[in-house]
C-alpha positions as CSV (number, residue, x, y, z in Angstrom):
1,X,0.0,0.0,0.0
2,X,1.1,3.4,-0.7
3,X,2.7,5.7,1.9
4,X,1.4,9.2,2.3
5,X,5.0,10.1,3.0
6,X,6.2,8.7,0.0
7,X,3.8,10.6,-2.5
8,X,5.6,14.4,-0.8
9,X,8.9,13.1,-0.9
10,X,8.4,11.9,-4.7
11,X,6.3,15.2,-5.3
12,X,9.1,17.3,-3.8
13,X,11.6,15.6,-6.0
14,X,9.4,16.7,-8.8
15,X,8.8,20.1,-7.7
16,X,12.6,20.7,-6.8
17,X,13.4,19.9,-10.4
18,X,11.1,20.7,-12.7
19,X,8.7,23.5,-10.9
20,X,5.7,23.4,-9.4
21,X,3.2,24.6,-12.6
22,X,4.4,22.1,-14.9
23,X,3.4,19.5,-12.5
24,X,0.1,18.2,-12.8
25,X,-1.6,15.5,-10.2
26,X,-1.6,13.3,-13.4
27,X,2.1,13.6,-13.7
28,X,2.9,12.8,-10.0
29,X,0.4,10.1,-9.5
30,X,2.3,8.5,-12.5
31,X,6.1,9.4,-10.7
32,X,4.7,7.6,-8.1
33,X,3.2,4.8,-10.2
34,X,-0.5,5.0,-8.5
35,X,-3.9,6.1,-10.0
36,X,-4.7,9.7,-9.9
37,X,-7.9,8.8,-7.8
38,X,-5.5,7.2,-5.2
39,X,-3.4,10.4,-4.9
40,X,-6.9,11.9,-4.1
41,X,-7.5,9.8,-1.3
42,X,-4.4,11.1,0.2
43,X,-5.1,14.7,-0.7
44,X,-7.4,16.3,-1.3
45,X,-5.9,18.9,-4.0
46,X,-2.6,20.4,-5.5
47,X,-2.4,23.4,-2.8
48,X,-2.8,20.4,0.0
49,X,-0.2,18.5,-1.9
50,X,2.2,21.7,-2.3
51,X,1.7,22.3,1.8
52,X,2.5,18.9,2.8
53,X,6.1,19.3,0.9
54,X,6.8,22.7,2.4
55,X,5.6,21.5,5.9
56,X,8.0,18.3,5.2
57,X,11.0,20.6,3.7
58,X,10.7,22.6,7.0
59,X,10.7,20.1,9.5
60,X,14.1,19.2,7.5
61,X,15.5,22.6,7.0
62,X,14.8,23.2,10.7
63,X,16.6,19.9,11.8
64,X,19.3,21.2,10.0
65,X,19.9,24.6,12.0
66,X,19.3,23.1,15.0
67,X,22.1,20.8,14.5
68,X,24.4,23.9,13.5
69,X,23.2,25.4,16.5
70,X,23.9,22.8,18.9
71,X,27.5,21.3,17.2
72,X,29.3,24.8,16.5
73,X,32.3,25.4,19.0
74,X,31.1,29.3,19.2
75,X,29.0,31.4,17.6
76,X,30.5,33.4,14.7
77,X,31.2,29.7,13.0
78,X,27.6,29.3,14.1
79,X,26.4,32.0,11.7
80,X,28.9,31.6,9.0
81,X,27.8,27.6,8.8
82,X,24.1,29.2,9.0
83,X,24.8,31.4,6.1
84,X,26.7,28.6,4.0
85,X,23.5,26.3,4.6
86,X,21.6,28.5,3.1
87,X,23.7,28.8,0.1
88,X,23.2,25.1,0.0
89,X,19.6,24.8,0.7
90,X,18.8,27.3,-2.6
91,X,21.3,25.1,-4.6
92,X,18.7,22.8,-4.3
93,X,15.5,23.9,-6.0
94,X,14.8,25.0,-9.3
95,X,14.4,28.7,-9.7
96,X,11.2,27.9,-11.5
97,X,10.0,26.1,-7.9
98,X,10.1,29.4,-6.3
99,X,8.8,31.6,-9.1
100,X,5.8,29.3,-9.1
101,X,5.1,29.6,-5.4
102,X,5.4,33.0,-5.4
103,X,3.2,34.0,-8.0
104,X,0.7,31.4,-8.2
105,X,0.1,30.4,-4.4
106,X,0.4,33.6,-2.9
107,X,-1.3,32.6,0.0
108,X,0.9,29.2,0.7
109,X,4.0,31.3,-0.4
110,X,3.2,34.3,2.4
111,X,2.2,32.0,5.2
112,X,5.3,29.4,5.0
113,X,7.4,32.9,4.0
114,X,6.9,34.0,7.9
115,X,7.4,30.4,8.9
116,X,10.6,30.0,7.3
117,X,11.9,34.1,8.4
118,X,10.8,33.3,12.3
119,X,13.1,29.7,12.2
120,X,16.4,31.9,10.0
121,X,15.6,34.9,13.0
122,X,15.2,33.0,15.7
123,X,18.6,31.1,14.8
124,X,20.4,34.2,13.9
125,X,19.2,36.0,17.4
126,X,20.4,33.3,19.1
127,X,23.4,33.1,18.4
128,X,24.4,37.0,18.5
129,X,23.3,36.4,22.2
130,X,25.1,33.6,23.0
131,X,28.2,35.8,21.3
132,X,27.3,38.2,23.7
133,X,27.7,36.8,26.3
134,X,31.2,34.4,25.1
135,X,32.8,37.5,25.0
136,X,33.2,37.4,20.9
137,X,30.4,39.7,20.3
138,X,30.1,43.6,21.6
139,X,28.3,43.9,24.6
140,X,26.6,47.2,22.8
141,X,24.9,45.4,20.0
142,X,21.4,45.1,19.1
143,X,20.7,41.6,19.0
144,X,16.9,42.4,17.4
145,X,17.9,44.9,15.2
146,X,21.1,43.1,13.7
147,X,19.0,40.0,13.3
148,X,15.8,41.6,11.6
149,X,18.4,43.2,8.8
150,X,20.4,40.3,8.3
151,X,17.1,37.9,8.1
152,X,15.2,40.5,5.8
153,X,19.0,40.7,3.4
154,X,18.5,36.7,3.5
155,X,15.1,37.4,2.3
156,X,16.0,39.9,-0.4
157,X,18.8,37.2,-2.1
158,X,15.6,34.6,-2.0
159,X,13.3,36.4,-3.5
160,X,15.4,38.4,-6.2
161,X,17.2,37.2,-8.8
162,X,20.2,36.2,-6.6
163,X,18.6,32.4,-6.4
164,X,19.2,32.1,-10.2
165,X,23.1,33.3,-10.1
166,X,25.5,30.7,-10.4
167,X,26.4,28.2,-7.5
168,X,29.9,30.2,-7.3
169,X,28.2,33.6,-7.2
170,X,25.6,32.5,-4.6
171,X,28.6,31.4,-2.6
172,X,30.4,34.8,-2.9
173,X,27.4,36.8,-2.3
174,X,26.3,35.1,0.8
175,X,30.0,34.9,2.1
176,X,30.5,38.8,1.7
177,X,27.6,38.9,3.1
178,X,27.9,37.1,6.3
179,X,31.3,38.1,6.7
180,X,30.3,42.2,6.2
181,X,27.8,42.1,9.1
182,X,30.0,39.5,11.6
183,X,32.6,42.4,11.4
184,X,30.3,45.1,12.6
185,X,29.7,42.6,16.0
186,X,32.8,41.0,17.1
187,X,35.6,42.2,19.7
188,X,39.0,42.0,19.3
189,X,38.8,38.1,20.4
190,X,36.1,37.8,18.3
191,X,37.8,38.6,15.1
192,X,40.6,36.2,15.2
193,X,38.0,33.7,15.4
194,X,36.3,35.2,12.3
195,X,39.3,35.2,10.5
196,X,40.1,31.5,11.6
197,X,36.7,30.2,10.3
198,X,36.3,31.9,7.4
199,X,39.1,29.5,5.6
200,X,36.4,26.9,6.8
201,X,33.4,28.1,4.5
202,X,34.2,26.0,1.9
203,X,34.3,23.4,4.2
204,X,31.2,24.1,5.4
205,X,29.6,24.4,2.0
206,X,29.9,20.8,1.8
207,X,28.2,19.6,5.3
């Protein structure tokens, strides 16, 4: 019998590579080599479908940080292996995926949009405090303010044309990027530790 899992992981496959439009239910009942009827008696329609893959890609993505989180020896390599998974998580999906979403599910797109800025926030926040109080961060900084303009430049590269660059010049953009706003909030300790990890970024492009 078919697993209800297995029809979102095969329709995220799908979606990843080929776009969301261009997918009909026909086309992913057949990738997953059931009836269309039996893919409606595990959804009830394409915006359910489309859901249950972004709920499924967040439970991942959020897995993910969290590990970063917890396994990071401080928090500047914290945020640079942050940025670097984002890098890799857009390297991912077809550009056409999030064109799709964005223009033709407006209401999905906005509603897992806030889901997706609170988890990136709520990682970035943490992990300027915990700098804070290491020692490797400034005692003077703005943890909310810092975090809402680095989460909204995260958002800006998503929802441009930065996505569609090349891998290399997603990598550069995002490094610069990360590296321009870690500057503004170390101490003196701090930035020996930047400049220690940032020869790691390439390592950690390929967690």
């Amino acid at each position: 019998m078919i697993e209800r899992k297995h029809i979102i992981e095969k329709s995220a496959q799908l979606f990843r590579s080929s776009g969301i439009r261009t997918n009909t239910m026909d086309d992913i009942a057949c990738a997953v080599g059931i009836s269309k009827k039996t893919l409606y008696q595990h959804v009830a329609d394409k915006n359910e479908l489309i859901t249950e893959v972004i709920a499924s890609e967040f439970v991942v993505i959020k897995s993910s940080i969290d590990h970063i989180l917890l396994s990071s020896a401080n928090s500047i390599e914290a945020l640079l292996r942050f940025n670097a998974f984002i890098v890799r998580f857009l390297n991912t999906i077809n550009p056409v995926a999030i064109t799709d979403l964005h223009k033709l599910y407006q209401a999905i797109h906005n509603e897992w949009k806030d889901k997706f800025q609170k988890l990136f926030s709520d990682a970035i926040k943490n992990s300027i405090v915990n700098g804070k109080k290491s020692g490797i961060f400034r005692d003077d900084i703005n943890e909310e303010l810092i975090t809402q303009l680095h989460t909204e430049k995260i958002d800006q590269f998503h929802e441009t044309d930065g996505y569609k660059n090349s891998y290399a010049e997603r990598v550069e953009v995002i490094k610069e990027m990360a590296t321009y706003y870690i500057r503004g909030l170390v101490t003196k300790q701090g930035e020996t530790i930047l400049n220690k990890h940032l020869t790691d970024f390439n390592k950690y492009l390929k967690e």
